[in-house]
C-alpha positions in Angstrom: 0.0 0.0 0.0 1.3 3.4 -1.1 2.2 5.8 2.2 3.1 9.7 1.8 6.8 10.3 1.9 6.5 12.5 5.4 4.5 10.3 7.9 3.9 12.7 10.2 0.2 14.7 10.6 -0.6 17.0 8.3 0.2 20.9 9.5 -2.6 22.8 9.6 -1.4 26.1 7.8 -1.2 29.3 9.4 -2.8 32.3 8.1 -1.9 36.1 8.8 -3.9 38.0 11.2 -5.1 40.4 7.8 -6.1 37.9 5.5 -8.4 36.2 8.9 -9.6 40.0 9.1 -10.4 40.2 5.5 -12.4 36.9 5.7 -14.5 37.6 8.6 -15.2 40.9 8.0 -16.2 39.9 4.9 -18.6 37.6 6.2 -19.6 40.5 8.4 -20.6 43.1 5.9 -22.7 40.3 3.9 -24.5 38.8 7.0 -25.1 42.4 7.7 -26.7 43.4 4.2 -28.2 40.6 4.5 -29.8 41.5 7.7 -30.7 44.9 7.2 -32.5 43.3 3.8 -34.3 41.4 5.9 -35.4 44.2 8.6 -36.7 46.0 5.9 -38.7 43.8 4.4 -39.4 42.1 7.7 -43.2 42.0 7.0 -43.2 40.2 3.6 -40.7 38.2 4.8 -42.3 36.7 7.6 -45.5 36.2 4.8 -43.2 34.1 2.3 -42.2 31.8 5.6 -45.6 31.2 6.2 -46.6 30.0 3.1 -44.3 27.9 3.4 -45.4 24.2 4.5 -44.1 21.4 6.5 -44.8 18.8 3.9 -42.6 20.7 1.3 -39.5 21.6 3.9 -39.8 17.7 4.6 -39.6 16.8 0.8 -37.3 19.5 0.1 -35.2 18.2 3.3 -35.2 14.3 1.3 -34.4 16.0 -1.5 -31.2 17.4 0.0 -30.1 14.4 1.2 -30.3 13.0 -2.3 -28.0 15.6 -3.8 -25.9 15.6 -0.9 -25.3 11.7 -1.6 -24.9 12.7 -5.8 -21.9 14.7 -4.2 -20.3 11.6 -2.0 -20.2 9.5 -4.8 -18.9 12.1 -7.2 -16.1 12.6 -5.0 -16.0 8.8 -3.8 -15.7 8.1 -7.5 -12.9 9.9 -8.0 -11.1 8.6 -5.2 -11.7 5.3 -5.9 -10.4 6.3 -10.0 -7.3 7.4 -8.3 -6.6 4.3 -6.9 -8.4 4.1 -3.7 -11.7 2.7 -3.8 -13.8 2.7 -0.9 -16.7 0.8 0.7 -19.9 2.9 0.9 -20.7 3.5 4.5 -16.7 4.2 5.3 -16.4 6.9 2.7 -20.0 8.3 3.3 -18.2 9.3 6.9 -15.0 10.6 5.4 -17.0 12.7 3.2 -19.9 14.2 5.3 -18.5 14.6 8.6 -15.5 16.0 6.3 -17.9 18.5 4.5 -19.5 20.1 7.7 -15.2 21.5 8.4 -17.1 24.0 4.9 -18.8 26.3 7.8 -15.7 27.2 9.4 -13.8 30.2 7.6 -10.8 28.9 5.5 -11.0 26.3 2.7 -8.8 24.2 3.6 -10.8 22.4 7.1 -12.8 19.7 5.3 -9.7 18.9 3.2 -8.2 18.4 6.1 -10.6 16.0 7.9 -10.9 13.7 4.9 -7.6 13.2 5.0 -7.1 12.4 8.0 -10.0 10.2 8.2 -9.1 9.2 5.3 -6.1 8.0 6.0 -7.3 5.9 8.8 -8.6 3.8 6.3 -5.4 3.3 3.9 -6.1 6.5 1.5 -2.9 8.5 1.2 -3.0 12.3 1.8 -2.2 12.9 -1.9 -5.2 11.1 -3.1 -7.6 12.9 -0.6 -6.6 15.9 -1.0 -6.9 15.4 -5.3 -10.5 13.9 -4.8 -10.9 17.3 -2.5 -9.5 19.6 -5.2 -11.1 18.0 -8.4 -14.9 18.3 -6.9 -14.9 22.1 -7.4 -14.3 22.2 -11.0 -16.5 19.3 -11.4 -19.3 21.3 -10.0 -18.6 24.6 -11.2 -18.6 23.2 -14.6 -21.8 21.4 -14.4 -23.8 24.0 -12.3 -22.9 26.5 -14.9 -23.5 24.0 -17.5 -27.3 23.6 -15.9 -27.5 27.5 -15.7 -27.3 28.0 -19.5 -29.8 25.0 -20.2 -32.0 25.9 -17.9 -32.4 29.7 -17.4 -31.3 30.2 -21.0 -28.6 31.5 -23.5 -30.2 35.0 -23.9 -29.4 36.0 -20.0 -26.8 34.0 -18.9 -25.1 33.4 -22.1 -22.1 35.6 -20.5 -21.0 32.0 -18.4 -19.7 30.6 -21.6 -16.4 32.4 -21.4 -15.9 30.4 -18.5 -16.7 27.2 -19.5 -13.6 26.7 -22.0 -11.4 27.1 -19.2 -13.5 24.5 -17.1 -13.1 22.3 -19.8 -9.8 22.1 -19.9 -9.4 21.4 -16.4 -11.5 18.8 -16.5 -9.4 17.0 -18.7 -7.8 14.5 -17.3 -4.5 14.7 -19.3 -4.0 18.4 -18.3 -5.8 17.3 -14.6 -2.7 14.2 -14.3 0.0 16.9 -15.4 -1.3 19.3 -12.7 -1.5 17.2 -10.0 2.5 15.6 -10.8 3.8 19.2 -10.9 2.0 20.2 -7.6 3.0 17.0 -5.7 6.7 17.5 -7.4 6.7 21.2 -5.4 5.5 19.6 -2.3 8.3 16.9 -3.0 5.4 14.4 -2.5 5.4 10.3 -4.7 3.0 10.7 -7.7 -0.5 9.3 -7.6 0.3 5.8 -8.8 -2.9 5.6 -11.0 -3.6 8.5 -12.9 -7.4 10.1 -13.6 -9.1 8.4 -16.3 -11.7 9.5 -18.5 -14.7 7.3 -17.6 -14.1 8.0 -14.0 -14.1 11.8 -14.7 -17.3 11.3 -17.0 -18.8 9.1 -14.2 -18.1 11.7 -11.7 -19.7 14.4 -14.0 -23.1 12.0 -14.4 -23.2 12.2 -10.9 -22.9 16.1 -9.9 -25.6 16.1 -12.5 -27.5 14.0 -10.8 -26.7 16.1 -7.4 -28.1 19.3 -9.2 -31.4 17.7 -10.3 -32.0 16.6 -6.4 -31.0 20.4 -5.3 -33.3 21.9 -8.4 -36.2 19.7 -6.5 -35.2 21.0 -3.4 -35.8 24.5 -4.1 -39.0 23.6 -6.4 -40.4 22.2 -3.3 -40.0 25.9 -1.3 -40.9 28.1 -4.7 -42.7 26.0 -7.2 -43.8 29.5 -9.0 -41.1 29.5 -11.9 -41.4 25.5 -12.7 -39.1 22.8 -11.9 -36.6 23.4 -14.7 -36.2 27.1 -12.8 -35.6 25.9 -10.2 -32.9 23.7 -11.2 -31.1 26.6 -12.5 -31.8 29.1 -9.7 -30.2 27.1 -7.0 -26.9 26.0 -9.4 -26.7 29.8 -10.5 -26.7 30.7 -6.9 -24.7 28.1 -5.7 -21.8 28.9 -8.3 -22.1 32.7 -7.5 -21.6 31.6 -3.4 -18.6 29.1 -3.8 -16.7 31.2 -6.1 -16.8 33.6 -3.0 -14.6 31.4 -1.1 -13.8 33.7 1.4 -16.6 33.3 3.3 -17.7 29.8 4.9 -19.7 27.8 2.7 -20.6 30.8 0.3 -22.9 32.6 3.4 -25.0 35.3 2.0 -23.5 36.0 -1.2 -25.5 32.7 -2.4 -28.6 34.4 -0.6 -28.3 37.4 -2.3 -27.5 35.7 -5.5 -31.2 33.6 -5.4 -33.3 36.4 -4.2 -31.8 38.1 -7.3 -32.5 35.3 -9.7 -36.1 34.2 -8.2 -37.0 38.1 -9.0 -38.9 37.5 -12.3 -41.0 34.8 -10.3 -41.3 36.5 -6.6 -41.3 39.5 -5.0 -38.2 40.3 -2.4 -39.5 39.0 0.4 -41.1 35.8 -0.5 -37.5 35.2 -2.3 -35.5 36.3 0.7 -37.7 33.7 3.0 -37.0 30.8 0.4 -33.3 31.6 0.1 -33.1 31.6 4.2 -35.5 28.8 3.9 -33.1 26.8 1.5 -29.8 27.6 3.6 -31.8 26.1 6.9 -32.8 23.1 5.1 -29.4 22.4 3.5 -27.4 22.9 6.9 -29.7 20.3 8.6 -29.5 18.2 5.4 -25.5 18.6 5.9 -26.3 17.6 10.1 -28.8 14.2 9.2 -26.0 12.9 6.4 -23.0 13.0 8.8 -24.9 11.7 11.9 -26.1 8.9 9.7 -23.0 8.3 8.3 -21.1 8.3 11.2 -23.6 6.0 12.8 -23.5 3.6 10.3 -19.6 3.6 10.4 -19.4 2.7 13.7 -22.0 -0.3 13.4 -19.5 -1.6 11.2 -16.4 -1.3 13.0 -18.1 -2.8 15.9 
């Protein structure tokens, strides 16, 4: 079994006391627009909450879970591409308990905790941390992908001059040659088994899948603009959020983001309560799959 070249743990990497100030007072200033936008439409906000009804939080909730699992096996595929295959119920832990490290400010926390974890279980650092890398262009490209197709060419046709480079990263000659020259810096061993293609297409099938279940999710909460809508709200949104990555798991810039693109089909404060709505529902969604996981886990080991 392949080991890292330094055995020791993984250094958590220190960051500068101005670029932690940058980060959370960026999250201040957009929790606090996103407050005051709130107060002032307190009224129609509390309206759009309660039209809202259990029965579609509880299916939107399920349908959470669904996309949150299309995003396990994306990145379970990969690993297992790389060379490191895992059993279901292990890498459902590694993967969900990993993810919830996205709420604390910093990027690197969940890549962290799958490593570790992961390594627990015979994965080597260097193939976490790939499998951890690989997942954002993967769903960047696809979420932007669903955008166009769903919300249309005529207002979002603008995305396309991003898509060429997405392309090209998700290619896994290019992909290999980046991840060899990064481990060659780090003076890491190279992945023993490069990407291939059908595991990169396989991964792709199932952040596409993921979106679908998240599209549902918010359909559930705001049925006005149709399912396919939907679908393209939340991934619109969802790219806008993460590609703020300076703030913990995209916090109110992918708020802002679906208020704005729900605007044709509600008015601000129905919008604003389903975009709070679908942030509460995807945290607990986030909560039920790493309990779960971790529970099953430990059946196992027992």
């Amino acid at each position: 079994m392949s080991q890292d070249v330094v055995g020791e743990p993984a250094a958590i990497p220190r960051r500068s006391w101005p670029r932690r100030l940058l980060r959370f007072g960026f999250l201040a200033v957009a929790l606090g627009f996103g407050a005051y936008a709130v107060a002032g439409q307190w009224d129609a906000v509390v309206a759009g909450f309660a039209r809202l009804s259990w029965p579609a939080l509880t299916g939107s909730l399920v349908a959470v879970v669904a996309a949150l699992l299309g995003a396990m096996l994306t990145w379970r595929t990969l690993l297992a591409d790389l060379g490191s295959p895992l059993p279901a119920r292990p890498a459902a832990k590694v993967f969900f308990v990993g993810q919830l490290g996205k709420y604390i400010p910093g990027t690197v926390w969940p890549m962290l905790a799958q490593m570790e974890m992961g390594r627990e279980l015979g994965v080597p650092r260097t193939r976490s941390a790939a499998a951890f890398f690989l997942m954002m262009p993967i769903q960047l490209a696809t979420g932007l992908l669903v955008t166009l197709v769903t919300l249309g060419w005529d207002r979002y046709g603008w995305l396309l001059l991003f898509l060429p480079l997405l392309v090209v990263l998700l290619e896994p000659k290019v992909v290999n040659g980046v991840i060899g020259f990064a481990l060659r810096k780090l003076k890491r061993e190279p992945l023993e088994r490069p990407l291939t293609r059908r595991g990169m297409l396989t991964a792709l099938g199932w952040a596409l899948a993921g979106w679908v279940s998240y599209g549902v999710h918010l359909y559930l909460i705001a049925p006005q603009g149709g399912l396919l809508f939907a679908v393209g709200a939340f991934a619109m949104s969802w790219c806008l959020g993460i590609l703020t990555f300076v703030v913990p798991a995209g916090a109110g810039v992918r708020e802002v983001a679906m208020v704005a693109v729900l605007a044709p089909q509600l008015d601000q404060g129905a919008a604003i309560a389903v975009a709070l709505s679908s942030r509460i529902v995807i945290i607990v969604g986030d909560l039920i799959c790493a309990g779960l996981a971790g529970i099953a886990a430990r059946r196992d080991s027992v």
